[in-house]
KEKE-3310 file (N, C-alpha, C; in steps of 0.2 Angstrom, whole numbers, plus 5000, padded with zeros to 4 digits):
npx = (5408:5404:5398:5401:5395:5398:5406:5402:5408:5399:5402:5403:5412:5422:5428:5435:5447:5452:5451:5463:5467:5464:5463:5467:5452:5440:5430:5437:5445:5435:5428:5439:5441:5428:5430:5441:5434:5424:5432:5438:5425:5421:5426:5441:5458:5461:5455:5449:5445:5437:5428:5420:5412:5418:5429:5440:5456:5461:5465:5464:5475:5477:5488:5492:5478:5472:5478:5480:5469:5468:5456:5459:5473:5473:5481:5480:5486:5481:5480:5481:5481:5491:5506:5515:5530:5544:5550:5555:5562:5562:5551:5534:5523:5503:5490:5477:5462:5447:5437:5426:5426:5418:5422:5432:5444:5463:5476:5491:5505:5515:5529:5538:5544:5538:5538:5530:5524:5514:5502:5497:5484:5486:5492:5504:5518:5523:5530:5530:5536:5533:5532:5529:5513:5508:5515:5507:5496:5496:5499:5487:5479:5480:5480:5466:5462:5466:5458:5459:5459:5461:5457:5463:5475:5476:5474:5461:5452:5451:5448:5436:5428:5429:5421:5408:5405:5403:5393:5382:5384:5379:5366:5362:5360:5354:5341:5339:5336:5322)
npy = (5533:5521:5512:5494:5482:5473:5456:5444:5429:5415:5415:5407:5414:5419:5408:5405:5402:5416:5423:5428:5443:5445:5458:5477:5486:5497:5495:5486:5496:5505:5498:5494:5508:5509:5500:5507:5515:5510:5501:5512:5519:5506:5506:5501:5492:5487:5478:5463:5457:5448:5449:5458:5449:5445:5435:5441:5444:5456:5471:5483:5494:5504:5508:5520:5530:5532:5541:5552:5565:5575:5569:5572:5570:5556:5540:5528:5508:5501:5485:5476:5460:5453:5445:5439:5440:5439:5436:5438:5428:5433:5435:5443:5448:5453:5459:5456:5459:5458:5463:5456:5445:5453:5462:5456:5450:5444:5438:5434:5427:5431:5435:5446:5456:5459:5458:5462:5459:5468:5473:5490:5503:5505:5496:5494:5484:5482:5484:5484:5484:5480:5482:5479:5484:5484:5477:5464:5467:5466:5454:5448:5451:5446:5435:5433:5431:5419:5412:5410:5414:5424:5419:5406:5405:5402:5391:5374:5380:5391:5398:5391:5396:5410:5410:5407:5418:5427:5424:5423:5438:5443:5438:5446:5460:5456:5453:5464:5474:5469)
npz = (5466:5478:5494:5498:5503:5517:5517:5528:5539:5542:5526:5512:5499:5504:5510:5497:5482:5474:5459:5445:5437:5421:5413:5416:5420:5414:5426:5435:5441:5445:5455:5464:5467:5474:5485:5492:5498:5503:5513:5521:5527:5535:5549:5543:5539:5528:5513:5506:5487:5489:5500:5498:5490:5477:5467:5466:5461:5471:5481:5496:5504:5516:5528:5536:5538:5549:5554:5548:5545:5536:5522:5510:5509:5511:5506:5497:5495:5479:5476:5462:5459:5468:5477:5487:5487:5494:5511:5527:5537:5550:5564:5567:5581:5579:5584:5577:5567:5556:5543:5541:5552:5563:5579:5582:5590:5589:5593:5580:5571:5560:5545:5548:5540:5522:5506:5492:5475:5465:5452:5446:5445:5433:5424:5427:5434:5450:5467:5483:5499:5517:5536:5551:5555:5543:5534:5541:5537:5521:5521:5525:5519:5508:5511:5512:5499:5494:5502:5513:5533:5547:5558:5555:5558:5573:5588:5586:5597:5598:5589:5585:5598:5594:5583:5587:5594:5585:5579:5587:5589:5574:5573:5587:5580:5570:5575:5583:5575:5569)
capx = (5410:5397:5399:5398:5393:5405:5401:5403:5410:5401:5399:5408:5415:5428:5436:5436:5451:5451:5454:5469:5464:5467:5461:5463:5447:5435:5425:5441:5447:5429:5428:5444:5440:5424:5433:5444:5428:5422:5437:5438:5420:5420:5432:5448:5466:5464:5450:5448:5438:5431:5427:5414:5408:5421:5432:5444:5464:5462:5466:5465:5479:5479:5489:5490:5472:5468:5482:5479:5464:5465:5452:5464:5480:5474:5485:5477:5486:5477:5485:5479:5486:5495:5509:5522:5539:5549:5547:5560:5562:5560:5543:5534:5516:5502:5484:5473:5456:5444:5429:5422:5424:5416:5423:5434:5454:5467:5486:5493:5512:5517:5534:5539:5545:5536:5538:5523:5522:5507:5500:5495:5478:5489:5495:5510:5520:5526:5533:5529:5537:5529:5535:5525:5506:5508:5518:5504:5490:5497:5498:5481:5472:5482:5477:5458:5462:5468:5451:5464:5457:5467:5460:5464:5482:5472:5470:5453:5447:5450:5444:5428:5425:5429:5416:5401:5404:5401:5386:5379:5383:5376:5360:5358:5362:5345:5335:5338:5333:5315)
capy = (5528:5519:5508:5489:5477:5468:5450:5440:5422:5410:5414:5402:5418:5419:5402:5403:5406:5422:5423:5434:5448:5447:5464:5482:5490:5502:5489:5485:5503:5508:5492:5496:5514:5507:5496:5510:5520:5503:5501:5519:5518:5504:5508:5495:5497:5484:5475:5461:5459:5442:5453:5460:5445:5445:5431:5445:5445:5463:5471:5489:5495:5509:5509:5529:5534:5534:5547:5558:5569:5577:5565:5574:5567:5548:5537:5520:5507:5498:5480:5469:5453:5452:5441:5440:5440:5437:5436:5438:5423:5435:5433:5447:5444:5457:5460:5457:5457:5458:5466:5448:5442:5457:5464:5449:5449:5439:5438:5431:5427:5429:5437:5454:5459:5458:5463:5462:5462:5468:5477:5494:5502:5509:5489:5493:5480:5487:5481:5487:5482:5484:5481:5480:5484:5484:5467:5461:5469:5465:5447:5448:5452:5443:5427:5432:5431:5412:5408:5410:5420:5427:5411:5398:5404:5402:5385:5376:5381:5399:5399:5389:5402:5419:5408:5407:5424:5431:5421:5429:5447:5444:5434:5449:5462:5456:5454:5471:5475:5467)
capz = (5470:5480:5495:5495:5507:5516:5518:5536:5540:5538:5520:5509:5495:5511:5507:5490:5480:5468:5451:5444:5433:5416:5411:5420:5415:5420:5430:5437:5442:5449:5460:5469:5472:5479:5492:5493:5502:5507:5517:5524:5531:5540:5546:5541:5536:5522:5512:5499:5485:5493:5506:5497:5488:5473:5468:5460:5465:5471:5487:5494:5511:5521:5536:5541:5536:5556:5559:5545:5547:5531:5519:5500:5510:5511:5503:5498:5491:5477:5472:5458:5457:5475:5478:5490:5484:5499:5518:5531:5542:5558:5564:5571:5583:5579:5587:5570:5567:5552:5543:5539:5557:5566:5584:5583:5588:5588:5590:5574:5571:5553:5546:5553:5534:5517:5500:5487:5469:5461:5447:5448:5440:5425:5422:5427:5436:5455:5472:5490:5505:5521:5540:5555:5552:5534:5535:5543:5535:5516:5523:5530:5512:5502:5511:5509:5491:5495:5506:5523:5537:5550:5562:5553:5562:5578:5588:5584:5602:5601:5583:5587:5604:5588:5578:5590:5595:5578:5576:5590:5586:5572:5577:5590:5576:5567:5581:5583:5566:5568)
cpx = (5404:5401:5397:5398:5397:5404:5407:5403:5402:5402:5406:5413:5422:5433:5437:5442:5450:5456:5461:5463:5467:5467:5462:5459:5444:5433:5429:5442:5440:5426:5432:5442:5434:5427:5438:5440:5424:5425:5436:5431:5418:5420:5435:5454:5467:5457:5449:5444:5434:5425:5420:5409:5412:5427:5438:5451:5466:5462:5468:5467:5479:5480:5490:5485:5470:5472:5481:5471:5461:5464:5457:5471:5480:5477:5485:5483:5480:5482:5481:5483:5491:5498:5516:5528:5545:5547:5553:5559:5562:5552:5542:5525:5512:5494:5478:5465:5452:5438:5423:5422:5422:5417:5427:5443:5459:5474:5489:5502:5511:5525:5534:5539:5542:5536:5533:5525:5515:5507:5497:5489:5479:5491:5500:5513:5523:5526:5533:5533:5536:5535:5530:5518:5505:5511:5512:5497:5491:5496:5491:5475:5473:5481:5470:5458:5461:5462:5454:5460:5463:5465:5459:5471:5481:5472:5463:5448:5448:5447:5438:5425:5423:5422:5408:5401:5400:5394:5382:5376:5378:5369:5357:5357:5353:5341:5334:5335:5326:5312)
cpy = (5526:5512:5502:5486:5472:5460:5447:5433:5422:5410:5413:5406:5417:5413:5401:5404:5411:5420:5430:5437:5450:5454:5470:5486:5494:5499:5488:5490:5505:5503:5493:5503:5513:5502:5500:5514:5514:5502:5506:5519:5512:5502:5501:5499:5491:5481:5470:5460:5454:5443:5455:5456:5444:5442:5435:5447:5454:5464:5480:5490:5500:5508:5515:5529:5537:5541:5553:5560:5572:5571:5566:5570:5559:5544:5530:5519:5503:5492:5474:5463:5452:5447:5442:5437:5435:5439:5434:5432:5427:5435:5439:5445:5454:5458:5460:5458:5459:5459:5461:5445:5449:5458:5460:5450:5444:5440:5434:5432:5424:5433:5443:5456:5454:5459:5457:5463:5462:5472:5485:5496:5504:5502:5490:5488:5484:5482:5486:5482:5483:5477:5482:5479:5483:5478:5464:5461:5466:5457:5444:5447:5447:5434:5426:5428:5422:5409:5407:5416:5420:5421:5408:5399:5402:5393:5380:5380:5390:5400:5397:5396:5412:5417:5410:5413:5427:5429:5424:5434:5445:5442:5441:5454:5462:5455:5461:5477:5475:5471)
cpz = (5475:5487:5496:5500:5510:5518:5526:5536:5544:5531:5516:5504:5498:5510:5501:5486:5473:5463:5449:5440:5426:5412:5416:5417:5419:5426:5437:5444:5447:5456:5467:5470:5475:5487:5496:5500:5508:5516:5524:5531:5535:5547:5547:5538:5529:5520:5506:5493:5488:5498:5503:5491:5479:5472:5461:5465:5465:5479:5488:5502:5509:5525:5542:5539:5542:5558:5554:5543:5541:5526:5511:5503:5511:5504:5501:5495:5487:5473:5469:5455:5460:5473:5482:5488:5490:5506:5523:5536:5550:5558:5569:5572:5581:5581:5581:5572:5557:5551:5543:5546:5561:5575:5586:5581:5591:5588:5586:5573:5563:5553:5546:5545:5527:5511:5493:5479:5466:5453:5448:5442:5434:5422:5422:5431:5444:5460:5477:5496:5511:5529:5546:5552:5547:5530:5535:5537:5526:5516:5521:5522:5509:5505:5510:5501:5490:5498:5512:5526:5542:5558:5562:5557:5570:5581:5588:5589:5603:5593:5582:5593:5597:5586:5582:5591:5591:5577:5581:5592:5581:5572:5582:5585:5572:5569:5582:5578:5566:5571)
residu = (UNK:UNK:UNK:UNK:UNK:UNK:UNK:UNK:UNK:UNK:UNK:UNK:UNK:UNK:UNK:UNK:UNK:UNK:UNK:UNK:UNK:UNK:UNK:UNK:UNK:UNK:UNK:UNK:UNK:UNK:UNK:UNK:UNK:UNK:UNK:UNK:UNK:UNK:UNK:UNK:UNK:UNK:UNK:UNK:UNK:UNK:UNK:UNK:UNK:UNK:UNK:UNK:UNK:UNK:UNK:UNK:UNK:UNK:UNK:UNK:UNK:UNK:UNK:UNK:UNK:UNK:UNK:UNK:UNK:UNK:UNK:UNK:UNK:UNK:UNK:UNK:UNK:UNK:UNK:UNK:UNK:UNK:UNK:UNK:UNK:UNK:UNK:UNK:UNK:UNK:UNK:UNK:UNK:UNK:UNK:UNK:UNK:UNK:UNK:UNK:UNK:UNK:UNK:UNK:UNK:UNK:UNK:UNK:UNK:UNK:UNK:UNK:UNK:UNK:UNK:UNK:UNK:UNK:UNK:UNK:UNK:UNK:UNK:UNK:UNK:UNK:UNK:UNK:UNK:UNK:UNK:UNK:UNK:UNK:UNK:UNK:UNK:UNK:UNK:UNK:UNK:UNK:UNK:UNK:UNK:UNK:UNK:UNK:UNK:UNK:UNK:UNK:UNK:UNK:UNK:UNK:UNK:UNK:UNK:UNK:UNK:UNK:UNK:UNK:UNK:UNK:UNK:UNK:UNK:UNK:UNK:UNK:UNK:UNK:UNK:UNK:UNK:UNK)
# end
C-alpha cells in the first residue's frame, strides 16, 4: 500500500463525473486500500477516488478511526459503485470540510438519514445505512463521485471567501517550499 496524493480545488478531476466500475480487479482492490491509508494519514473520515485524481465510482469511509487507538481494530468501509437508495425527508445540519478544500469548513444541510448500496471488493452487492456523521460523510463522497463539493451547498459569497482562502493557503504553502 502506498500513499497517493490528494489533489486540491481548483483542479478540474473534482467536477468531473466518475465512471462505474465494471471489473473488481487487483488494480481495483489495491487502489482502495491505498485510499484507505490515504484517508487515515491525512487525516479524514472519507475519501474519493476523484480525490486522488481518479474518475473511478469508488469511495473509502471511516467514521470511528479517531476514537479507536488500536490501528488492527480500524474498520474502513470500502464502496464501489455508491449510490444512495433512500434519504429521509428530516434534514440534519453538520460542520463539513474536505481534503480537497484544505482547513476549509462549512455547515451543510443534507438529510439526517441514508442508506447506500454498493458493491463490496468480493463483487458482492451490500447496503449500509448510516446517520449523523456517516449520513453526512457517505453523502459527502458520493457527491465527489458526481463532481459536487460540499460548497456548492454554500451561497456564492461564502463559497467565493472558502475559494480565495484556499488559494492562499496554498500560494503560502509553496512559498514555503522555495
Amino acid at each position: 500500500m502506498s500513499l497517493r496524493k490528494i489533489i486540491t480545488v481548483p483542479a478540474n478531476v473534482l467536477r468531473e463525473k466518475a465512471h462505474p466500475i465494471e471489473h473488481i480487479d487487483a488494480d481495483v482492490i489495491a487502489t482502495l486500500k491505498d485510499m484507505v491509508e490515504t484517508m487515515y494519514d491525512a487525516p479524514g473520515v472519507g475519501l474519493a477516488a476523484n480525490q486522488i485524481g481518479l474518475l473511478r465510482r469508488m469511495v473509502v469511509v471511516d467514521t470511528t478511526w479517531r476514537e479507536e487507538e488500536d490501528k488492527a481494530k480500524r474498520n474502513p468501509l470500502m464502496l464501489i459503485n455508491p449510490q444512495v437508495i433512500w434519504a429521509s425527508e428530516e434534514r440534519s445540519v453538520w460542520n463539513e470540510g474536505c481534503l480537497s478544500i484544505p482547513q476549509q469548513y462549512a455547515e451543510v444541510e443534507r438529510p439526517a438519514r441514508v442508506r447506500v448500496k454498493y458493491q463490496t471488493i468480493e463483487g458482492k452487492t451490500a447496503e449500509v445505512e448510516g446517520e449523523g456523521l456517516l449520513s453526512h460523510c457517505l453523502q459527502h463522497e458520493i457527491d465527489h463521485l458526481n463532481g459536487v463539493l460540499f460548497i456548492d451547498y454554500l451561497s456564492t459569497l461564502k463559497r467565493n471567501i472558502i475559494l480565495r482562502k484556499v488559494k492562499k493557503l496554498l500560494r503560502d504553502d509553496e512559498a514555503e517550499v522555495m
